[in-house]
MITOR-766660 format. One record per residue: residue in one letter; chain; x, z, y of N, C-alpha, C in turn. Coordinates in steps of 0.1 Angstrom, whole numbers. Atoms other than C-alpha are relative to their C-alpha. Example, Ala and Ser with C-alpha at 12.3 -4.5 7.8 and 13.67 -1.06 7.14 Angstrom:
% MITOR-766660
ATOM  nuke  marza  n_east   n_up  n_north  ca_east  ca_up  ca_north  c_east   c_up  c_north
ATOM     A      A       9      0      -12      123     78       -45       9      0       12
ATOM     S      A      -9      0      -11      137     71       -11      -8      8       11
END
This chain:
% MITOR-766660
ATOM  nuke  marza  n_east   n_up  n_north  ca_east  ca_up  ca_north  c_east   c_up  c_north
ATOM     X      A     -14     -2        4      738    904      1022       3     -6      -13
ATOM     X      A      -5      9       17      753    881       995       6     13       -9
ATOM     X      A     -11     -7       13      772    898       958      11    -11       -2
ATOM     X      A     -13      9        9      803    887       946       8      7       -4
ATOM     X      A     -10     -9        9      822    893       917      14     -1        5
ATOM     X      A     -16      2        0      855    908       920      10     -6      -10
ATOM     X      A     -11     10        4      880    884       904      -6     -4       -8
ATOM     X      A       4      3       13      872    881       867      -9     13       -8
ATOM     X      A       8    -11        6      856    912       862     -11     -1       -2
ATOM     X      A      14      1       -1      823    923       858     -11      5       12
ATOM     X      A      11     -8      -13      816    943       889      -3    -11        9
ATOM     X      A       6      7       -5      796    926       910      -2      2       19
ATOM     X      A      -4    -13      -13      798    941       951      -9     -9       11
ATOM     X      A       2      9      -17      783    934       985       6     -5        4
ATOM     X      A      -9      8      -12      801    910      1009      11     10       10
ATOM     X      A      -3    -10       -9      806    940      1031       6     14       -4
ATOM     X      A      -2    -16        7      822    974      1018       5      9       13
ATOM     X      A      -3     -8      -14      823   1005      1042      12      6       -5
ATOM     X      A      -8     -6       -3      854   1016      1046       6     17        5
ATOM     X      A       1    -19       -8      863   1057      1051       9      7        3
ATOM     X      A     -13     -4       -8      898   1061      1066      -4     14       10
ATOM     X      A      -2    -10       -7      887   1081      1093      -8     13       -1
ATOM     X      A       5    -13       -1      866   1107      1078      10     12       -5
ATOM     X      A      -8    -14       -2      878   1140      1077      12      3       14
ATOM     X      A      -7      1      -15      897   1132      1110      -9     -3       14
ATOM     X      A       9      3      -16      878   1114      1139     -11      3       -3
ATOM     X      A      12     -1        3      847   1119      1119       1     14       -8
ATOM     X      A       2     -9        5      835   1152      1104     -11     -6       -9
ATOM     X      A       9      3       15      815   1156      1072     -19     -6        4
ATOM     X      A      11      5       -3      782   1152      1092      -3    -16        7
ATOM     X      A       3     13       -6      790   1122      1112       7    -10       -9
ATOM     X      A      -1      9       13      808   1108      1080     -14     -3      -10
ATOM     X      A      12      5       10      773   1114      1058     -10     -7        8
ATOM     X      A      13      8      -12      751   1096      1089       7    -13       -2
ATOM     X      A      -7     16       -2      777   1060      1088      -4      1      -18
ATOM     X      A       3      9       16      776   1059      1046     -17      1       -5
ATOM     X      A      14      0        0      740   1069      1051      -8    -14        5
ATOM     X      A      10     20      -10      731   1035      1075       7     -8      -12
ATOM     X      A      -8     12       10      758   1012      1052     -10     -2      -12
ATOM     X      A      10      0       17      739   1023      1018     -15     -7        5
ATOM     X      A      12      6        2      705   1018      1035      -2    -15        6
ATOM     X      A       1     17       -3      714    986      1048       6     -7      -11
ATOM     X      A       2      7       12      720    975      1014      17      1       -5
ATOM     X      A     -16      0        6      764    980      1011       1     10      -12
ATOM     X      A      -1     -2        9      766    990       974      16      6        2
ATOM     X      A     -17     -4       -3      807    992       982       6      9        4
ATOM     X      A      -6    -14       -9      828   1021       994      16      2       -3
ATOM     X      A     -19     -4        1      866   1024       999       3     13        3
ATOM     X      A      -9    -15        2      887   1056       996      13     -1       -8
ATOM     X      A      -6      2        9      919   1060       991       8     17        4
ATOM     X      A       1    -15        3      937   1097       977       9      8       16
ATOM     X      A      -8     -4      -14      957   1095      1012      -8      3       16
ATOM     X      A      11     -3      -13      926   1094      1035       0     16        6
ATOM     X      A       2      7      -14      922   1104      1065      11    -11        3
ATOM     X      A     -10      8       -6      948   1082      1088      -3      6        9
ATOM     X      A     -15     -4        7      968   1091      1100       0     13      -12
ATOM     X      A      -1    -11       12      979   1111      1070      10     10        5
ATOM     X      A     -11     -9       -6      993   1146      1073       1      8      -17
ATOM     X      A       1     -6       16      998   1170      1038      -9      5        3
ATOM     X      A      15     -7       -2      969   1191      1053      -8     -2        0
ATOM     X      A      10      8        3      948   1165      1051      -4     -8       -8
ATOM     X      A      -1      6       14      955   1151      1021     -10     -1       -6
ATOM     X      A      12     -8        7      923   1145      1002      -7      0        7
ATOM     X      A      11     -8       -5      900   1154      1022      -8    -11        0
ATOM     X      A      13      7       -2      880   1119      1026      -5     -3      -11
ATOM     X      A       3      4       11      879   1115       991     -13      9       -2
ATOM     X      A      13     -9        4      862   1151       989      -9      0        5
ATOM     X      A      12      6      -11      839   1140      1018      -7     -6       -8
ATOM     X      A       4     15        6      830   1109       999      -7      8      -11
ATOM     X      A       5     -6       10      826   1129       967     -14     12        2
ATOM     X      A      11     -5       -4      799   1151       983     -10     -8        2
ATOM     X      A      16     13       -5      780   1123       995      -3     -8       -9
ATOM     X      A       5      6       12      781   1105       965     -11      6      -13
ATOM     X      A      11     -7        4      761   1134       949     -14      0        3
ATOM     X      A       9     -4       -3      733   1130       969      -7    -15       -2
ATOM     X      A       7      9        6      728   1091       956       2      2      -18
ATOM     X      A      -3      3       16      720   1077       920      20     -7        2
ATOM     X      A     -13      2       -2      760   1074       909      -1    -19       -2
ATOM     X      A      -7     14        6      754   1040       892      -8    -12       10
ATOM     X      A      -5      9      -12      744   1022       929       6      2        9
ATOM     X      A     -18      2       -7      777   1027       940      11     -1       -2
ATOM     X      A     -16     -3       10      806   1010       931      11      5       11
ATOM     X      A      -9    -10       -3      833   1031       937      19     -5        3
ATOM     X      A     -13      6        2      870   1020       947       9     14        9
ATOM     X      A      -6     -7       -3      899   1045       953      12     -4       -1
ATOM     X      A     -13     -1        4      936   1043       953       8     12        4
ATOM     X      A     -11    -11       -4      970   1059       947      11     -3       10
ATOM     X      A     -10      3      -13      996   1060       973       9     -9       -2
ATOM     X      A      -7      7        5     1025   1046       955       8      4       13
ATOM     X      A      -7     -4       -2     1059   1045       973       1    -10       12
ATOM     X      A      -4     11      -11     1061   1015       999     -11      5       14
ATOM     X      A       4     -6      -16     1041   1038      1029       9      7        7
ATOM     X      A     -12    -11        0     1071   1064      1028      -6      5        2
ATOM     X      A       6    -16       -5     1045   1091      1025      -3      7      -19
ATOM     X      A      -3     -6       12     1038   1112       994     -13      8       -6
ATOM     X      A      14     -3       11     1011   1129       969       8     17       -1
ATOM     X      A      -5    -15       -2     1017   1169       979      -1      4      -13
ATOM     X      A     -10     -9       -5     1037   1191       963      13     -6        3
ATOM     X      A     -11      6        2     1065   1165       960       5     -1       17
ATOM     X      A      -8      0      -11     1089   1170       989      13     -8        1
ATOM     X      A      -6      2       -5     1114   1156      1005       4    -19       -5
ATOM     X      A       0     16        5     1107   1117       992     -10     -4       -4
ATOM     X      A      13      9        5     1083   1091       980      -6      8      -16
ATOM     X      A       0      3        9     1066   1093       953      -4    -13       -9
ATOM     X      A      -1     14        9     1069   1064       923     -13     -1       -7
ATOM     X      A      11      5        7     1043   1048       903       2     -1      -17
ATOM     X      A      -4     -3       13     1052   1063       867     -11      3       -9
ATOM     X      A      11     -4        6     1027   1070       839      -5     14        3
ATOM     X      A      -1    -16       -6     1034   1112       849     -15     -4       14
ATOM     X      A       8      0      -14     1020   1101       887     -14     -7       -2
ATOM     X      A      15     10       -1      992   1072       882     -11     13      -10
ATOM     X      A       7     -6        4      979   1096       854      -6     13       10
ATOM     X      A       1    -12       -9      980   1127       878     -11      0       11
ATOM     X      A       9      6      -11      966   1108       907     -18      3       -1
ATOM     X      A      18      4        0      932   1093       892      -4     16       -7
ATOM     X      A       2    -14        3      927   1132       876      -4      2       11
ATOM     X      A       1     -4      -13      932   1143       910     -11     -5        5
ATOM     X      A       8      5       -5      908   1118       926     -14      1       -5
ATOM     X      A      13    -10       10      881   1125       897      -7      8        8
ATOM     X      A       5    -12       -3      882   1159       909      -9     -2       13
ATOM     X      A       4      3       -9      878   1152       942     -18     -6        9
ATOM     X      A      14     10       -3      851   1126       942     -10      6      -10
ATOM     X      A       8     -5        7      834   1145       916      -8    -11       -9
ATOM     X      A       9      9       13      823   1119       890      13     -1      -10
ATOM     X      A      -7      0        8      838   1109       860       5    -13       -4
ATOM     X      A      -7     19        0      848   1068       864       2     -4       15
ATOM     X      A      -6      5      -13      865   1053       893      -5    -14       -3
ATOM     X      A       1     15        1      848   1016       898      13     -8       -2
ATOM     X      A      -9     10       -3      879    998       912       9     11        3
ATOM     X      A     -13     -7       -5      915   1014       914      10     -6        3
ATOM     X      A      -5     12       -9      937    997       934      20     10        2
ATOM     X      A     -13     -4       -2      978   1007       937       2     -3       19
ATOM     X      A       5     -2      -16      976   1014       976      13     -9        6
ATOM     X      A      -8      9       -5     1012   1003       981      13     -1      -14
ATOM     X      A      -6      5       18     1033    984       954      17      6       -1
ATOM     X      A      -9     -4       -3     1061    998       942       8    -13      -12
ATOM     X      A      -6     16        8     1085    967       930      17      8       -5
ATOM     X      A     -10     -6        5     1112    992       921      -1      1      -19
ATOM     X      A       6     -5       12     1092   1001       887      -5    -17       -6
ATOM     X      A       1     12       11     1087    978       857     -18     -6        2
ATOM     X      A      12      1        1     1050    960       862      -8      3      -11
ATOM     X      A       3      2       14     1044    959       826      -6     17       -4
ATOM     X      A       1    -14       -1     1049    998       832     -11      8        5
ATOM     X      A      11     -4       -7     1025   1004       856     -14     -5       -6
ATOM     X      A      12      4       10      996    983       842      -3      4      -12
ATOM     X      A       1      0       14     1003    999       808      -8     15        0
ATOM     X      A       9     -9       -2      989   1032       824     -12     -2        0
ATOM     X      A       8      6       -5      968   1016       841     -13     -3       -8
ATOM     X      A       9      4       11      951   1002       812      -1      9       -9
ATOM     X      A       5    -18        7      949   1035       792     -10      4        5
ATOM     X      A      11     -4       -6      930   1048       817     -14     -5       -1
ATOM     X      A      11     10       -1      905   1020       816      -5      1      -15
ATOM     X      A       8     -7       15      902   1028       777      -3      8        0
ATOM     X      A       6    -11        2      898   1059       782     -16      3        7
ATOM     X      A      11      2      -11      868   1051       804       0      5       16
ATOM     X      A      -4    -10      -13      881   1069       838       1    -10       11
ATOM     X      A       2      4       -6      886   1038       853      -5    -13       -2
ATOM     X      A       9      7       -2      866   1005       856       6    -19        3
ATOM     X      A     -11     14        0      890    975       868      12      5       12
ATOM     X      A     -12     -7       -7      923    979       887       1    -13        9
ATOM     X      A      -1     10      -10      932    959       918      17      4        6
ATOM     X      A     -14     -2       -8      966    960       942      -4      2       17
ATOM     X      A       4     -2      -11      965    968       978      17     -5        7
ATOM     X      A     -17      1      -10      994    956      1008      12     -5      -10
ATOM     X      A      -5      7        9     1007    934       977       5    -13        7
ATOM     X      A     -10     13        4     1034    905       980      -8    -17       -5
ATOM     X      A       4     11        7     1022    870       969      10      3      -15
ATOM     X      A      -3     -4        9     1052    876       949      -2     11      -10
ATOM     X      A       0    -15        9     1045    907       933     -19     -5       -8
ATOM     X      A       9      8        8     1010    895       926       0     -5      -13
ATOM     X      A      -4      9       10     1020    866       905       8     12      -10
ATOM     X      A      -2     -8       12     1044    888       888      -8     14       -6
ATOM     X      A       8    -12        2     1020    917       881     -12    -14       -8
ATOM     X      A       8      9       11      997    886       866       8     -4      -12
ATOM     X      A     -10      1       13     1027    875       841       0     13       -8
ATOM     X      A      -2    -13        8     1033    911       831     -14     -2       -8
ATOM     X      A      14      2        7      995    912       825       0    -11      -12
ATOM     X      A       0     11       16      997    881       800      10      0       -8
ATOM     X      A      -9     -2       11     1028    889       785       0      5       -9
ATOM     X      A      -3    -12       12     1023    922       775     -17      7       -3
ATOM     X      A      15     -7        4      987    921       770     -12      7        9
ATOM     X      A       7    -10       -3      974    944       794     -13     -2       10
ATOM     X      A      11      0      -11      947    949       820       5     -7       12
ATOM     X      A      -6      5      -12      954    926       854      -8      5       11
ATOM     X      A       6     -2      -15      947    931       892     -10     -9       -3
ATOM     X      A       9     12       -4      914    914       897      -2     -2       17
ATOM     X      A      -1      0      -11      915    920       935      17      5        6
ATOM     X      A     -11     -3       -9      941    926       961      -5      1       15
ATOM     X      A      -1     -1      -18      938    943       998       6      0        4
ATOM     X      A      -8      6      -13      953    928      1028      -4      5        9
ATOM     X      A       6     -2      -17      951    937      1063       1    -20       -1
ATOM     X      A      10     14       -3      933    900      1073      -9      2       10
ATOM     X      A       9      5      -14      918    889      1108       5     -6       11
ATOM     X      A      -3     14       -8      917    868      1136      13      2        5
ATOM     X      A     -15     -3       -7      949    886      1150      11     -3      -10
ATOM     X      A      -8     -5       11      966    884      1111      -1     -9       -9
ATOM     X      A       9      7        7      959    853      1094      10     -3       -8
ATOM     X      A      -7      8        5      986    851      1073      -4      0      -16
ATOM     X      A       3      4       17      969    854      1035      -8    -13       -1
ATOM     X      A       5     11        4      952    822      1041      10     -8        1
ATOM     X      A     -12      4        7      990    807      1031       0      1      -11
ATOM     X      A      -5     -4       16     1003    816       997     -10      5       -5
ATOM     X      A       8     -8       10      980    847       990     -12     -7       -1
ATOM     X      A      16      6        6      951    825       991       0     -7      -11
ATOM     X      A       1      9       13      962    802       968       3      8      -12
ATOM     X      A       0     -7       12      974    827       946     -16      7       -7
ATOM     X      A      18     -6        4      935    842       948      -6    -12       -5
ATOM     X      A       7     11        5      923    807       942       0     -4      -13
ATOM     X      A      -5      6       13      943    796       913       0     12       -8
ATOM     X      A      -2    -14        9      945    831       895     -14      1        0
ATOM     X      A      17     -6        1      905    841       902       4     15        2
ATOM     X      A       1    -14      -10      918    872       922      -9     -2       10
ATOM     X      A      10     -3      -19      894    884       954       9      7        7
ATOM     X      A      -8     -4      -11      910    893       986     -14      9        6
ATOM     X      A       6    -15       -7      896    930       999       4     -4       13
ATOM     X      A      -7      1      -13      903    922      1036      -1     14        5
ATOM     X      A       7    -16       -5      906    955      1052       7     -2       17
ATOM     X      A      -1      2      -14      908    961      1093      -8    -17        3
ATOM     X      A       7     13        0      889    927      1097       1     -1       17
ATOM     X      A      -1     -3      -10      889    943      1132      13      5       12
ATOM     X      A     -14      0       -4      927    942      1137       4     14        6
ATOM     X      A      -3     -9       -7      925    977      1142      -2      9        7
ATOM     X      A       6     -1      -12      902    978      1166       4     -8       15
ATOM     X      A      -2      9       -8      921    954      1187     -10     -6        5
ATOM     X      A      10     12       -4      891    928      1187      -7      7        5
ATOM     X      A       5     -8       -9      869    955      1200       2     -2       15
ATOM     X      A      -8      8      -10      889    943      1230       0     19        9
ATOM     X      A      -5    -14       -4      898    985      1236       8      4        3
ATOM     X      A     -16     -2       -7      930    979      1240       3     -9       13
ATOM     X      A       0     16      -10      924    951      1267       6     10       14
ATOM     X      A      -7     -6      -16      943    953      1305      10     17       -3
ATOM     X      A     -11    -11        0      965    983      1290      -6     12       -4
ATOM     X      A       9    -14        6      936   1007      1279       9      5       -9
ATOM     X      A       0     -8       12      948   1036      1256     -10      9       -4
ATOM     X      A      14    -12        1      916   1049      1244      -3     10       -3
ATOM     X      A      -2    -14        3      916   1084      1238      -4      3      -18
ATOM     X      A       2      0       14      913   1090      1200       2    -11       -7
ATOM     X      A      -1     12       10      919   1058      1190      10     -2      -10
ATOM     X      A     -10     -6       12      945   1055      1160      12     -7        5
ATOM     X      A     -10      3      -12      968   1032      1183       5      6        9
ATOM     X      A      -5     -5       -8      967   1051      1210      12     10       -6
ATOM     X      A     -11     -9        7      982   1081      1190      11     -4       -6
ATOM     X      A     -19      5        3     1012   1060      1173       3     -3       12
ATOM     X      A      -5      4      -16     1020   1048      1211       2     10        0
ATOM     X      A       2    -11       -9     1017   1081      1223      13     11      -11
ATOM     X      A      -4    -13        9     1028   1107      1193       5     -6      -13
ATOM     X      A      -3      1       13     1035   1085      1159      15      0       -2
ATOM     X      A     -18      2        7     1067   1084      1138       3    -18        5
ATOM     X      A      -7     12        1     1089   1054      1143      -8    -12       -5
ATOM     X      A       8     11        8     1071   1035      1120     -11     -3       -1
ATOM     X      A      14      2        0     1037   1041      1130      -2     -3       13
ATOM     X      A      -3     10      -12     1048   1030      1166       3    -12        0
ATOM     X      A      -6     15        5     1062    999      1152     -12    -10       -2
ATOM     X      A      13      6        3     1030    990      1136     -11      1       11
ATOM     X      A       7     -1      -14     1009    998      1168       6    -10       11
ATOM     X      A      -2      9       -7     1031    975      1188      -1    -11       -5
ATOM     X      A       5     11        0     1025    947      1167     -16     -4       -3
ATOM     X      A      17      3       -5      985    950      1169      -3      0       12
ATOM     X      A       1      3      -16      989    957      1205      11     -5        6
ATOM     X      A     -12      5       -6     1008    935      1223      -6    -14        8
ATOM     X      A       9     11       -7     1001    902      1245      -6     -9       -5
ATOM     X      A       7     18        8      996    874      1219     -11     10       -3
ATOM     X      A       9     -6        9      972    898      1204     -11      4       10
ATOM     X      A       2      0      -11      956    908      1236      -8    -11        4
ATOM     X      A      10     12       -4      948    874      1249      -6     -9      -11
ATOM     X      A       3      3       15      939    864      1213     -16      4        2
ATOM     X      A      16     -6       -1      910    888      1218     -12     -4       11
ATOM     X      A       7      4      -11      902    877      1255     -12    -14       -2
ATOM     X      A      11     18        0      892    839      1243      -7      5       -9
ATOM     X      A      14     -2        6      873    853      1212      -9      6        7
ATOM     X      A      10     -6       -9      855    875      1233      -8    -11        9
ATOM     X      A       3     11       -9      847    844      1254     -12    -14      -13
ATOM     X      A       9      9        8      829    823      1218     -10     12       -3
ATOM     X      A      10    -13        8      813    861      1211     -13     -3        8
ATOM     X      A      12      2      -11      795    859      1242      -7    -13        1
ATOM     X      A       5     17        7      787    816      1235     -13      6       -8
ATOM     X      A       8      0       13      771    829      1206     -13     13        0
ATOM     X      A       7    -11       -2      751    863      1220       3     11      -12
ATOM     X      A      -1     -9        9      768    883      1196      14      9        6
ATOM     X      A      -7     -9       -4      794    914      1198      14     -7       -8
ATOM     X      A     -11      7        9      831    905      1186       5      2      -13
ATOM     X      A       4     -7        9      827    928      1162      -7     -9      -14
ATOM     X      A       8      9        9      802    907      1145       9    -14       -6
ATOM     X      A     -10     18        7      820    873      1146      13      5       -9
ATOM     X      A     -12      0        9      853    887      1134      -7      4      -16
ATOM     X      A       5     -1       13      833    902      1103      -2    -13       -8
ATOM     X      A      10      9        9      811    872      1098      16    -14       -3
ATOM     X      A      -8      7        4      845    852      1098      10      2       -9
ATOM     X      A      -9     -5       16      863    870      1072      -9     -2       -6
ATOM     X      A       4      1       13      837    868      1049      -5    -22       -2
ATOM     X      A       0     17        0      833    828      1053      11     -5       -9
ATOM     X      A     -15     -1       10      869    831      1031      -5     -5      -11
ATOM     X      A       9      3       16      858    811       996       8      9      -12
ATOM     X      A      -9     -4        6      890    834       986      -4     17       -1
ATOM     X      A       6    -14       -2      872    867       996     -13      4       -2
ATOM     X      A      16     -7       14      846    889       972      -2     12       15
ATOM     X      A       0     -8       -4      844    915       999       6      7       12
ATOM     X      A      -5     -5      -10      851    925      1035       1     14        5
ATOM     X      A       9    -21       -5      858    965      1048       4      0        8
ATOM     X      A       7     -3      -16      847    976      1075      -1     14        5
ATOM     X      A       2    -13        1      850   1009      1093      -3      3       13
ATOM     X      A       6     -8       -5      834   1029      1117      -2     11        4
ATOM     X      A       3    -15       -5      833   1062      1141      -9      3        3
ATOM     X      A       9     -3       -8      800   1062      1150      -7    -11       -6
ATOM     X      A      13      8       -1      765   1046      1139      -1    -12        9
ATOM     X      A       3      8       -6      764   1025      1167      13    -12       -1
ATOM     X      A      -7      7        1      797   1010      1161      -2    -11      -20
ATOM     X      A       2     11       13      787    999      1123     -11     -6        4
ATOM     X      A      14      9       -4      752    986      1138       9    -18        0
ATOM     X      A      -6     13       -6      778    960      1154       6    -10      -11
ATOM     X      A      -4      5       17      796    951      1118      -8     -7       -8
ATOM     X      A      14      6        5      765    947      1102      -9     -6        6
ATOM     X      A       5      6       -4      750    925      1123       6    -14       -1
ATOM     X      A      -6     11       11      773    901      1103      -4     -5      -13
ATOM     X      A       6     -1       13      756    907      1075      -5    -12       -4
ATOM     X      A       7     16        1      734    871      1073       5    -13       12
ATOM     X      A     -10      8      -10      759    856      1101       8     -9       -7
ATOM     X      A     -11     11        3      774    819      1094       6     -4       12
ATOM     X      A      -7      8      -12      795    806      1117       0    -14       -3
ATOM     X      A      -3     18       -2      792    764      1124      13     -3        1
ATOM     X      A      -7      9        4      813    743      1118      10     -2       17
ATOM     X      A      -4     -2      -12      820    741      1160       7     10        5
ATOM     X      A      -6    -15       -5      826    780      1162      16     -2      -11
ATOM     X      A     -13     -1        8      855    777      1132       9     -6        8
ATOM     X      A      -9     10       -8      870    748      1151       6      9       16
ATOM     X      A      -1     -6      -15      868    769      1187      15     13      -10
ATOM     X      A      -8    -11        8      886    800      1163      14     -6        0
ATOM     X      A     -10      4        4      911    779      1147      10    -10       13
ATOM     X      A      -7      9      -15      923    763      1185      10     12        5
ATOM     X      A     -11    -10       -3      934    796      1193       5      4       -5
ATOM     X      A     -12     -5       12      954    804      1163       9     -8        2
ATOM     X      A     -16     12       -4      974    768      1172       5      4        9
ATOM     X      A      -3     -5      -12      975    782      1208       9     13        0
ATOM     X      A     -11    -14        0      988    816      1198      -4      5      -13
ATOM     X      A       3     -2       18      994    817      1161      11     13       -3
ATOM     X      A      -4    -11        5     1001    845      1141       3     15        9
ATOM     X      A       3     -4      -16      992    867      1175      11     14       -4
ATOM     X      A      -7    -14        1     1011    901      1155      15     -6        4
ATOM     X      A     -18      2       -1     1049    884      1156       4     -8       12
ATOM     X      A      -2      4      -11     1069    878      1185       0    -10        3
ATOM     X      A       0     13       -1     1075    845      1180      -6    -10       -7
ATOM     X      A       5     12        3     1045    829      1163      -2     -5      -15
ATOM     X      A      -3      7       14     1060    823      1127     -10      8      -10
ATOM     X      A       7     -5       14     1039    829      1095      11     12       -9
ATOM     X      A     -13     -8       12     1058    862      1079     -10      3      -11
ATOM     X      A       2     -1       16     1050    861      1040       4     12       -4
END
């Protein structure tokens, strides 16, 4: 498993970071400590959390993967494992309990409140990587970073990143950073994969020329490439199934554009180079996010031991020069597989 530094910093990370959305929900605390139990001993140094986990989020479950996570981080040495968390911020429309009836903003009050909160939670006393989950472009950047970077003096946090960030907002969140002095994003997470390819546009170049890293997160569209959703399956627990079935408006919205037919037969032909190659699809989509020269770090997530086996068996996986070309045929064929009609949305 390669290292690579995130952006300009000094942390240094596996290729692979396990991701932990679904614990405290599909996964319980025992079948959560058995997946970060394989990840760590198969060498992933990395771990995502963020203070909204599980997914779907409800206020009653607010927290809770964090405090999962924080349990399990007890039972290694703290300083092999970097640590990354975020705060909600206002662009999910969900919120940071007790605050009712709206978002909450990204003010020095809340960011401060948050990483406390998350502290607690996780039970240590520095957050590796802290990441603004979703950006709020309402609030001054200069503003936010200015917390941001307090914190980081005060030792609590370690480097800050952006998550479901703008190319625009990026850039401007790097100006603020040089203008006014302060601490900058060295990474940024995207949803990125074969069904989603739109950060290798703009945001790449922005990662290129800046010396930001791209966090890809869902690498597995979802679970799409799984090919679970194929011929009209709704698989029972799955996190699609439930927006189809039960989600808000807006978590139906997003479920119809990871399942839908470009995306669908998207999966059929990769499925069709997986098998070429004697490997799960699982595998290839991993091992082709991390092929990215723009990406420090792919995450990866998992209900079950046997589904990370499949992930990590990307781990020392190149893809030739043949397989990219077979990849990139079907993105001309059916490009940008989430939007109705094909176009790159920025």
């Amino acid at each position: 498993m390669e290292r690579r530094r995130l952006g300009k910093s000094a942390l240094v990370v596996t290729d692979i970071c396990m991701g932990t959305m679904t614990f405290g929900e599909q996964n319980d605390e025992t079948q959560s400590f058995e997946i970060m139990d394989m990840a760590y001993d198969h060498g992933i140094d990395f771990f995502d959390v963020a203070e909204m986990y599980p997914v779907p989020p409800t206020a009653e479950k607010f927290g809770i993967t964090e405090e999962i996570v924080g349990r399990w981080l007890k039972t290694k040495p703290r300083g092999s494992v970097i640590l990354a968390t975020k705060i909600t911020g206002p662009g999910h429309g969900w919120f940071r309990p007790p605050v009712r009836g709206g978002m909450t903003f990204l003010d020095r009050h809340q960011i401060r409140a948050s990483v406390h909160d998350s502290l607690r939670r996780l039970q240590t006393d520095y957050i590796d990587l802290y990441q603004v989950h979703w950006p709020d472009h309402g609030t001054r950047y200069e503003d936010i970073l200015g917390a941001l970077t307090e914190l980081m003096e005060e030792g609590k946090i370690r480097v800050i990143g952006a998550s479901n960030e703008t190319s625009w907002g990026m850039m401007k969140s790097l100006w603020a950073a040089d203008v006014h002095g302060t601490a900058r994003y060295e990474t940024v997470q995207n949803n990125f994969s074969l069904i989603n390819r739109r950060c290798e546009s703009e945001l790449a170049q922005v990662c290129r020329q800046e010396g930001v890293s791209l966090l890809p997160y869902s690498p597995l569209g979802g679970g799409v490439l799984c090919g679970k959703y194929n011929g009209g399956a709704r698989p029972k627990g799955a996190r699609f199934t439930y927006y189809l079935e039960h989600g808000m408006p807006r978590q139906k919205a997003m479920a119809e554009r990871f399942v839908n037919d470009r995306t669908l037969e998207t999966t059929i032909r990769l499925e069709e180079i997986a098998r070429d190659l004697g490997i799960s699809l699982a595998a290839l989509a991993t091992a082709w996010s991390k092929q990215h020269d723009f990406v420090a770090s792919t995450i990866i997530g998992a209900t079950s031991c046997a589904q990370l086996a499949e992930s990590l068996a990307a781990s020392d996986l190149v893809l030739d020069a043949e397989t990219l070309e077979r990849i990139d045929q079907i993105d001309r064929d059916i490009p940008n597989a989430m939007t109705e009609d094909g176009l790159r949305r920025l």
